[in-house]
Legacy VTK file of the C-alpha trace (Angstrom):
# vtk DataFile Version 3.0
C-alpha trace
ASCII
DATASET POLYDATA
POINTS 232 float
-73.119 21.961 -39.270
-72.424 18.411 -37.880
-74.154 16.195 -35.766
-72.085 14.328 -32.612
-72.199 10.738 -32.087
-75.215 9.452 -30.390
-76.359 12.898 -30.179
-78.451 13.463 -33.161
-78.304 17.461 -32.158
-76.836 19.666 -34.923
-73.721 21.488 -34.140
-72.659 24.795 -35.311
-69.310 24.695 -36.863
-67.677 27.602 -37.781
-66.051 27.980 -40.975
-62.700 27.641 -42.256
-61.995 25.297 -38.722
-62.042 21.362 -38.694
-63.590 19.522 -35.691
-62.339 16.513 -34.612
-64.979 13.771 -33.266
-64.963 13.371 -29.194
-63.038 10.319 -28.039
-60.382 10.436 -31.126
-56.565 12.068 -30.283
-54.811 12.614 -33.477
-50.757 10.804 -32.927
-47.557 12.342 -34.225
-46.776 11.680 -37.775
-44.435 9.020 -39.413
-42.056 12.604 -40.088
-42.461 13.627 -36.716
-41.905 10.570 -35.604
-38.635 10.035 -37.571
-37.213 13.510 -36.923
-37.300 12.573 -33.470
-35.346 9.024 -33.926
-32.753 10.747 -35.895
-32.378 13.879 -33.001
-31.721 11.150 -30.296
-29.557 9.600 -32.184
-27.397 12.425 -32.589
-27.786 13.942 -29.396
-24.741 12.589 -26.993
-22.258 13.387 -24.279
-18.111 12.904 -24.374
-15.768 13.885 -22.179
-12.163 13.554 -22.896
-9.471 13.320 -19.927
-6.242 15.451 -20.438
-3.149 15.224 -18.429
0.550 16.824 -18.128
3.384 14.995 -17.701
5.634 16.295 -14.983
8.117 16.899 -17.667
7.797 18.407 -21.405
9.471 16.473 -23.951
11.218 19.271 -24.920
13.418 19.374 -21.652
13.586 15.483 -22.000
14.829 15.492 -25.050
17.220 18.517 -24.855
19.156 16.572 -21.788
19.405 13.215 -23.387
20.961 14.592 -26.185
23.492 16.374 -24.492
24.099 13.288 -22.220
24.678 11.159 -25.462
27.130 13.326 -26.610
29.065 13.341 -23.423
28.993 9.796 -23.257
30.250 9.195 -27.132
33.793 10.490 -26.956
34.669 8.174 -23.976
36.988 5.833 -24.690
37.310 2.231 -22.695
39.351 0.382 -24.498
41.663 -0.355 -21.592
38.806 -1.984 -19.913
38.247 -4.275 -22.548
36.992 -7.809 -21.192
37.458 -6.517 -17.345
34.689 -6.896 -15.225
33.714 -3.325 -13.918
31.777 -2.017 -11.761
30.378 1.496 -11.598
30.375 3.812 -8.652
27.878 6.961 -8.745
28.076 7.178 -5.051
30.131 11.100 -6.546
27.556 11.678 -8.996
24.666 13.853 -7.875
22.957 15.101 -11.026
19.056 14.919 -10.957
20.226 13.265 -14.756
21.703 10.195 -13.162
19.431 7.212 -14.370
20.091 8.441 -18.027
23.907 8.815 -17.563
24.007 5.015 -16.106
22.512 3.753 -18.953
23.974 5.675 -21.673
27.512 4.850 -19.659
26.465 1.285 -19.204
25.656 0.572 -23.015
28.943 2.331 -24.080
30.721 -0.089 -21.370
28.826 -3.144 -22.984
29.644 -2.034 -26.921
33.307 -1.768 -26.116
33.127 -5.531 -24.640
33.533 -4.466 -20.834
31.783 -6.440 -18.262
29.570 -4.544 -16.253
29.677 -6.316 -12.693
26.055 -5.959 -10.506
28.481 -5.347 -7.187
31.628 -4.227 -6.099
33.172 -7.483 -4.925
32.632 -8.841 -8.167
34.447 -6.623 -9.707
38.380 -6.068 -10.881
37.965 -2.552 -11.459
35.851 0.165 -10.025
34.417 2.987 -12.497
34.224 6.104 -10.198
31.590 8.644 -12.013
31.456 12.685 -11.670
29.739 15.674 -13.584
30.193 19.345 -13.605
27.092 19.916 -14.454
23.694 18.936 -16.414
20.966 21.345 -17.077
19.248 23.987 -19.151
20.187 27.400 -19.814
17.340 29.456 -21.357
17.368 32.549 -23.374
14.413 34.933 -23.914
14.609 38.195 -26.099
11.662 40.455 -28.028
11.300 42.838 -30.401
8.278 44.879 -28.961
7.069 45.930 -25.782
6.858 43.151 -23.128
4.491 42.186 -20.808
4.381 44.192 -17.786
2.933 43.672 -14.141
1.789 40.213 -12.387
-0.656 38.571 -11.040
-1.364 40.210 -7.209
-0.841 37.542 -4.058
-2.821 40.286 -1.486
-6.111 39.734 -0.271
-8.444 42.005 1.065
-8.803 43.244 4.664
-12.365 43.489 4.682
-13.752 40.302 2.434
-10.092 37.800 2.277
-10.970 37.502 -1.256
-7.611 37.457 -3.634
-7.141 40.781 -4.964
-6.511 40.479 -8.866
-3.291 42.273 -10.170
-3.323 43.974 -13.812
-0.995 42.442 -15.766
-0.536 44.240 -19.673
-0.408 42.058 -23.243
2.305 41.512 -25.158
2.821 43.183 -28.293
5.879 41.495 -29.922
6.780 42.283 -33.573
9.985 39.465 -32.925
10.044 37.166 -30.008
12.775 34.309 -29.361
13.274 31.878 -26.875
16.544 29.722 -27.181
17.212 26.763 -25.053
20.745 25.575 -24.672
21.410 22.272 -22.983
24.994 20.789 -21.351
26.138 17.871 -19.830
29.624 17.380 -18.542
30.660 13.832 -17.780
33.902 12.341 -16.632
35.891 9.186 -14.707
38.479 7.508 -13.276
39.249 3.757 -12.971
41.231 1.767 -10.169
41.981 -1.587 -9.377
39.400 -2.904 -6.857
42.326 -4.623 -4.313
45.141 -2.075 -4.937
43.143 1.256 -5.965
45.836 1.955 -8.847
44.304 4.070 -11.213
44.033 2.196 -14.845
42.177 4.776 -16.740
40.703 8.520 -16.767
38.885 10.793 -18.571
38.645 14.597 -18.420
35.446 16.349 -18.813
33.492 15.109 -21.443
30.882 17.943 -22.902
28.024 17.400 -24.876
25.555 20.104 -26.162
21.851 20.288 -27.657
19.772 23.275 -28.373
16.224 24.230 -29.087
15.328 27.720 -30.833
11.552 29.255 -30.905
10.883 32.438 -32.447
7.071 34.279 -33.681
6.895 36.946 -36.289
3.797 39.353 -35.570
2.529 36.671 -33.328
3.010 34.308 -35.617
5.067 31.281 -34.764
6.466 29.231 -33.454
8.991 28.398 -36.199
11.502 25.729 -34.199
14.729 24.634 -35.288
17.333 22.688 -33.169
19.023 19.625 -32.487
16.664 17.619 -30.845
13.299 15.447 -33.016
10.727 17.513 -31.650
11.753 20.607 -33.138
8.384 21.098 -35.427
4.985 20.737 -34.220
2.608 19.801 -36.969
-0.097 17.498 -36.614
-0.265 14.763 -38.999
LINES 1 233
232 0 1 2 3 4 5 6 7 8 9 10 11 12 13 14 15 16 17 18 19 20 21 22 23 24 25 26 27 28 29 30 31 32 33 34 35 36 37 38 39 40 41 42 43 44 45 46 47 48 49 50 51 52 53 54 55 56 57 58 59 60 61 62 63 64 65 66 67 68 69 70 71 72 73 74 75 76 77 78 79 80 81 82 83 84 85 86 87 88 89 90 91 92 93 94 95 96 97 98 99 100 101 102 103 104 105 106 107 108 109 110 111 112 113 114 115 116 117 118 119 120 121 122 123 124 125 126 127 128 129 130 131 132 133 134 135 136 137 138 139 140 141 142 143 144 145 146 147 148 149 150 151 152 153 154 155 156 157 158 159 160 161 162 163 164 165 166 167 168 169 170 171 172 173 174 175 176 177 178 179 180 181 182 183 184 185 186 187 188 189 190 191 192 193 194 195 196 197 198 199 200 201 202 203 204 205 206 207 208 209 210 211 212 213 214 215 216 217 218 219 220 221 222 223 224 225 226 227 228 229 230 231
């Protein structure tokens, strides 16, 4: 039994239960208090932005290599201290910024002169290829994937109808990728057009190899830096 302020009436209070007085709220405690502080805290949001190059720098890497090797046997020692200027107006590989400068610093270590335009120029450096690319070769040991996604939609509700496509169960997969460049020239005299100097095809190779065991994989080996993937 209790009596209530400024009421001197007894209460009934049952027992085993703790009555507050009116007019007092109890506040959190200092734990409560703290445990929320610390939950704040570590409560947060971050987003992080991904993006793909247009090109991997696998394919990057596999056709610069082959272009340097192209470019390495050429020999321009009859140009020495000409000024030269070069003409790619017969080159049309999607490669050709990395063949100009690979050509041009070859030019520049074997003391040629590389001349910004054509009138400047004693000689003119005519530039071809047979080819630069890729060649990619897939095997397995296994069964392969089979079906693809479907492009049909349906008649009644246009909604994309979805194709069944199996897994892959591979005991041995490989994928190889082969790279070759094929460079050549020939130089003239600007006023006469006498020929001074030619080169046959000039080949360079790279190659990339990827194969999984059981899934496992890949294991890379190659010719270009990027051949193992390992984060540091």
């Amino acid at each position: 039994m209790r009596e209530s302020a400024g009421d001197m009436t007894p209460v009934e209070v049952p027992a085993g239960r703790c009555v507050r007085p009116k007019g007092i709220v109890a506040g959190p405690s200092p734990f409560a208090l703290t445990l929320g502080v610390v939950l704040i805290a570590l409560t947060g949001c971050a987003t992080q932005r991904v993006t793909n190059s247009e090109r991997t720098a696998t394919e990057q890497f596999l056709l610069s290599k082959a272009v340097t090797e192209a470019v390495e046997p050429l020999s321009f020692d009859v140009l020495h201290g000409r000024k030269v200027y070069i003409d790619d107006r017969f080159f049309g590989a999607p490669e050709k910024v990395l063949v100009l400068g690979e050509l041009r610093a070859r030019l520049l270590l074997s003391g040629v002169q590389v001349a910004p335009d054509a009138k400047e120029a004693e000689i003119i450096l005519e530039l071809r290829s047979e080819g630069i690319g890729i060649d990619r070769y897939d095997s397995i040991i296994g069964i392969p994937s089979f079906g693809a996604p479907s492009a049909a939609t349906s008649a009644a509700t246009s909604v994309p109808m979805v194709g069944i496509v199996t897994p892959e169960l591979a005991i041995v997969k490989e994928t190889k990728q082969i790279s070759f460049a094929s460079i050549a020239y020939v130089a003239y005299w600007a006023g006469t057009g006498e020929v001074v100097a030619s080169s046959g095809p000039s080949l360079g190779r790279a190659w990339r190899d990827d194969w999984w065991i059981l899934n496992f994989g890949p294991r890379t080996v190659g010719t270009i830096p990027p051949v193992e993937h390992k984060l540091e």
